[in-house]
C-alpha positions in Angstrom: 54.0 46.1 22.1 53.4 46.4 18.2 50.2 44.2 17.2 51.1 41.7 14.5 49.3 42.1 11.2 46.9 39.6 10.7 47.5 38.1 7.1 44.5 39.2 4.7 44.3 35.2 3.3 43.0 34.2 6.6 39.7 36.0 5.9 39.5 33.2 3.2 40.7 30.0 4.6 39.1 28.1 7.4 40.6 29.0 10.7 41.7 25.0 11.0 43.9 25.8 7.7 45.6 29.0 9.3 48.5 27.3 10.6 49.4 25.2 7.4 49.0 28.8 5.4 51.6 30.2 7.7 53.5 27.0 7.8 54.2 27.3 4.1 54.8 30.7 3.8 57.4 30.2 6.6 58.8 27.7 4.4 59.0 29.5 1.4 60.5 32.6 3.5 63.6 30.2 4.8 64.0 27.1 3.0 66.4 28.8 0.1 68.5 30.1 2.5 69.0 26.8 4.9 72.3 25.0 4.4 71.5 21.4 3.0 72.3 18.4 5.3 72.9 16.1 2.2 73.8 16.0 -1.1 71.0 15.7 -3.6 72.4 13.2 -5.6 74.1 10.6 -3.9 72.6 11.1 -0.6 76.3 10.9 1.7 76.2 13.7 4.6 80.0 15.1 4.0 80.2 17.9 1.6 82.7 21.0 1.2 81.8 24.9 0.5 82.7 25.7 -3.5 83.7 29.3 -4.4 80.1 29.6 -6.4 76.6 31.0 -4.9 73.1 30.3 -5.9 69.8 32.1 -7.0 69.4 32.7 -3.6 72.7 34.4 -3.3 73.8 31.4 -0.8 76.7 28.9 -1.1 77.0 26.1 -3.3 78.8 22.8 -2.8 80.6 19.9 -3.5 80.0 16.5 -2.4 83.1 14.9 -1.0 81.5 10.7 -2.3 80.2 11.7 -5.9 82.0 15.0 -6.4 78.7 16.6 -8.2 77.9 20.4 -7.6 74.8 21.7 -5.5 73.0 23.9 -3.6 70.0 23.9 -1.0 67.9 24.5 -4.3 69.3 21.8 -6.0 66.0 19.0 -6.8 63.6 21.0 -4.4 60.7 23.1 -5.5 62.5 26.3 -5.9 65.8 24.6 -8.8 66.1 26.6 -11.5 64.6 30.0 -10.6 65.4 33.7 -9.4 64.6 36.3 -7.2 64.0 33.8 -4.3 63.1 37.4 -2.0 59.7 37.4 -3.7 58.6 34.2 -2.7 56.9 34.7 0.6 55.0 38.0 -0.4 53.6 35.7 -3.7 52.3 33.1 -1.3 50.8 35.8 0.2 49.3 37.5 -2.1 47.8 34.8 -3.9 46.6 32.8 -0.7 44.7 36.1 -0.1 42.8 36.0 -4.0 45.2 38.3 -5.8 44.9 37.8 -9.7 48.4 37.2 -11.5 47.6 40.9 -13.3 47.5 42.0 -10.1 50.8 40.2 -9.0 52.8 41.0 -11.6 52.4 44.7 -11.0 53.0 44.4 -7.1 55.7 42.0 -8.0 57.6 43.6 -10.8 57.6 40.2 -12.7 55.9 38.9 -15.7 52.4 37.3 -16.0 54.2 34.0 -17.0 56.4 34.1 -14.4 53.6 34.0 -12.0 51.9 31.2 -13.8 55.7 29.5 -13.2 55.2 29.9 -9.4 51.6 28.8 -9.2 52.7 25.8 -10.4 55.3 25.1 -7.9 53.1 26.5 -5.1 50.5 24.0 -5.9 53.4 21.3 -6.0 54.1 22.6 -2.3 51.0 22.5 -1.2 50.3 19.0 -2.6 53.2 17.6 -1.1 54.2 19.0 2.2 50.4 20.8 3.2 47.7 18.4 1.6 44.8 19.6 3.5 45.2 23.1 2.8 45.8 21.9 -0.9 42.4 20.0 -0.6 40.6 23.2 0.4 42.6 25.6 -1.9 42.4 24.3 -5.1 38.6 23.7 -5.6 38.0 27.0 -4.1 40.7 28.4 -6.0 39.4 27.1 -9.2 36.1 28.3 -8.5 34.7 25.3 -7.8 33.6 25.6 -4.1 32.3 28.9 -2.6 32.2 27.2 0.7 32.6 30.7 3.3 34.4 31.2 6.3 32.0 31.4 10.0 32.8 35.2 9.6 31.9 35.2 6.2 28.8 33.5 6.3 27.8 35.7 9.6 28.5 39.4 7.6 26.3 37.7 4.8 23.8 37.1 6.9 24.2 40.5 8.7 23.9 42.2 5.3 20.7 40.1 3.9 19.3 40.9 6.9 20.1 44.9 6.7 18.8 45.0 3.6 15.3 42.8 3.4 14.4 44.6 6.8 14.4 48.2 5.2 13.0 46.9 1.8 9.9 45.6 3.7 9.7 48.3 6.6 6.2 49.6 7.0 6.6 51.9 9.6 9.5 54.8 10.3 10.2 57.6 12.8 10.3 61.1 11.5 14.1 62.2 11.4 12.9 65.4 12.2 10.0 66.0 14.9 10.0 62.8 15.6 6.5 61.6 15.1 5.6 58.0 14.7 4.4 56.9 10.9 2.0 54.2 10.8 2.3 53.9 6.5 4.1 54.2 3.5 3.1 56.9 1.5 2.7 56.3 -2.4 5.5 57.1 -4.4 5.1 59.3 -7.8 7.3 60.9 -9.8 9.7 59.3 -12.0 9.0 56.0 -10.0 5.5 55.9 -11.2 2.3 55.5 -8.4 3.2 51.9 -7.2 1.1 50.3 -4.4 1.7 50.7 -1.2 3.5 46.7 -0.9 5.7 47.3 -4.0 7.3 51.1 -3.4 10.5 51.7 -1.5 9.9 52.4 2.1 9.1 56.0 1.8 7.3 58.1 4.4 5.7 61.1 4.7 5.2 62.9 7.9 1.6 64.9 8.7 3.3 67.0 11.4 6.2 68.3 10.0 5.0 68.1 6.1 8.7 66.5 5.6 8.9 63.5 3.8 11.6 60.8 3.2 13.2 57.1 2.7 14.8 54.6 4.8 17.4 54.7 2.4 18.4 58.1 2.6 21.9 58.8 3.2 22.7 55.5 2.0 25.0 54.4 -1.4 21.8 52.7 -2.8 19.2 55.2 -1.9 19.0 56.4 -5.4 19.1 53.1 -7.2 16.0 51.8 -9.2 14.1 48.4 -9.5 13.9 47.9 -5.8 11.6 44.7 -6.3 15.3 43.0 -7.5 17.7 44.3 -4.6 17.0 41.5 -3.1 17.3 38.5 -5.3 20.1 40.7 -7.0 22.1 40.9 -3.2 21.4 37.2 -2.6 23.3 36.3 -6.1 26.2 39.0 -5.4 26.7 37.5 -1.7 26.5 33.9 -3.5 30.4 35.1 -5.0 28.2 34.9 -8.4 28.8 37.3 -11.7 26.6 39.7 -12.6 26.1 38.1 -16.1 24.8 35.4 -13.5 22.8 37.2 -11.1 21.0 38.7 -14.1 20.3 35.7 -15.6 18.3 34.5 -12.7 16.6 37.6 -12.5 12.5 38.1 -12.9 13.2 41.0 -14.6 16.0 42.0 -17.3 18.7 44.4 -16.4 21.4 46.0 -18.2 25.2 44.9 -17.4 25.7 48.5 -17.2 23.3 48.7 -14.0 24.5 45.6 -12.7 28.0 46.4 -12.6 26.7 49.8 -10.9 24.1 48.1 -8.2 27.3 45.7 -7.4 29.3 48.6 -6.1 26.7 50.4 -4.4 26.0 47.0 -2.7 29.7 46.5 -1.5 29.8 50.6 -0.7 27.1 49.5 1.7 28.8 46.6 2.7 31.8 48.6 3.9 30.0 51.3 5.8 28.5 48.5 7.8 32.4 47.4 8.3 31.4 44.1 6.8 35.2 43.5 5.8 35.6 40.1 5.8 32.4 39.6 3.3 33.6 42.4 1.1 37.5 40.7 1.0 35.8 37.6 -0.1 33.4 39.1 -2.7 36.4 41.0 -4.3 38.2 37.4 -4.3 35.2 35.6 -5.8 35.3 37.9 -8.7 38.6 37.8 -9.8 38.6 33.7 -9.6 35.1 34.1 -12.1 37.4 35.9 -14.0 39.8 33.2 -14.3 37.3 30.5 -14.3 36.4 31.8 -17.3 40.0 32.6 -19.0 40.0 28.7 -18.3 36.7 27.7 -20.2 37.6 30.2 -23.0 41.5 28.8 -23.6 39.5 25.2 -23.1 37.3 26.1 -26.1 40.0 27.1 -28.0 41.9 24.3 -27.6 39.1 22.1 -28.8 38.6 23.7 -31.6 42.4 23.8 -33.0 42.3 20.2 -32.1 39.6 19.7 -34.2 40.7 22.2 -37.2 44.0 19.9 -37.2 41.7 16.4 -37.2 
């Protein structure tokens, strides 16, 4: 028996929305193709087959009271627009964070014409599935960064990971074995730090080896380990680096943030946090468009005020 694929949106949305998301993409999948039950127009239930198809490559009719023209796509969501086959992988896509750049290269179509479908999709979802539509749009928008239970458990999984090694005083030697009560002090291009404010690095009396609890690790050779934390806590938070640094003790470039934020989510997936790293990666693309939104916004305001 072949496993079905789970869809990659329902590592977004609640598990009480999972239904309505595959509800509507169900809908969008068959609805072109359905044969109506009434004429659009006048409303009378006897109708004949004309000789004419639609967009969705179906028949079109004539009603048999008024005498008008139609099809299933007459006055419904989908009126007026082509290639009704890429519908349900759209809803798809977009339900699981994809940005319209992304789209448009998956879907062969044009930026606008995905703009053009998010608008009907949010009619859809309005109409026919209103509490998805209630959860979607804020988070969509970027206005609620409200997690899924698996989410919120791979955040704390992480966190946890990470503030643990940060403030481990003792280790194991790799090598013989042998117990290490300490830190040792760390020089070098690091500087001689204090014992509480150096990476967990050890040193090993037996064996003369020494070494760090990051070793072996996608952020083992990262600086500033006094900000990992606070820097994780912002990242996890679905915030943008030009965010995280701003609440920051310490100034970093956007160069090293950008850098520290895939070392973090190169961690992330060793640890097979998936679902955290899914939502991260969605959280950054609707920043993105958040602020697309607040720059258009601006420039609206100011044309309106140039023409005033």
């Amino acid at each position: 028996m072949i496993k079905k694929k789970i869809p990659d949106y329902y590592k977004i949305i609640p598990e009480t929305l999972h239904k309505d998301a595959d509800a509507l993409v169900d809908y969008v999948r068959y609805f072109p193709y359905q044969t109506p039950s009434q004429c659009p127009y006048c409303g009378y239930h006897s109708f004949r087959q004309a000789t004419d198809i639609n967009a969705a490559g179906q028949p079109r009719f004539n009603c048999n009271r008024c005498e008008r023209n139609f099809s299933q796509l007459t006055g419904s969501y989908f009126a007026h627009m082509s290639h009704m086959e890429l519908w349900p992988d759209f809803v798809i896509y977009r339900l699981s964070g994809l940005s319209f750049q992304k789209l448009s290269r998956l879907l062969n179509i044009s930026e606008n014409a995905c703009q053009i479908r998010e608008r009907k999709l949010y009619q859809m979802m309005e109409d026919l599935f209103p509490a998805l539509y209630q959860w979607w749009k804020p988070h969509h928008e970027f206005k609620d960064r409200k997690v899924t239970d698996q989410v919120a458990k791979e955040r704390a999984t992480f966190l946890k990971w990470l503030k643990t090694r940060i403030e481990q005083q003792t280790a194991n030697c790799p090598i013989c074995g042998k117990f290490i009560k300490q830190r040792a002090f760390v020089g070098g291009h690091l500087g001689k730090l204090s014992q509480n404010k150096s990476r967990p690095y050890f040193e090993c009396s037996r064996c003369r080896k020494s070494f760090s609890v990051f070793k072996d690790t996608p952020i083992d050779k990262l600086t500033h380990i006094d900000l990992w934390l606070p820097f994780a806590k912002g990242l996890c938070q679905g915030k943008s680096n030009y965010q995280i640094m701003d609440t920051l003790p310490t100034m970093i470039m956007k160069k090293t943030a950008s850098n520290w934020r895939n070392k973090f989510i190169e961690q992330m997936k060793l640890m097979e946090l998936n679902e955290l790293v899914f939502w991260l990666e969605w959280q950054r693309s609707r920043n993105k468009g958040a602020e697309t939104r607040k720059v258009k916004q601006r420039e609206a305001k100011q044309k309106s005020k140039s023409k005033n």
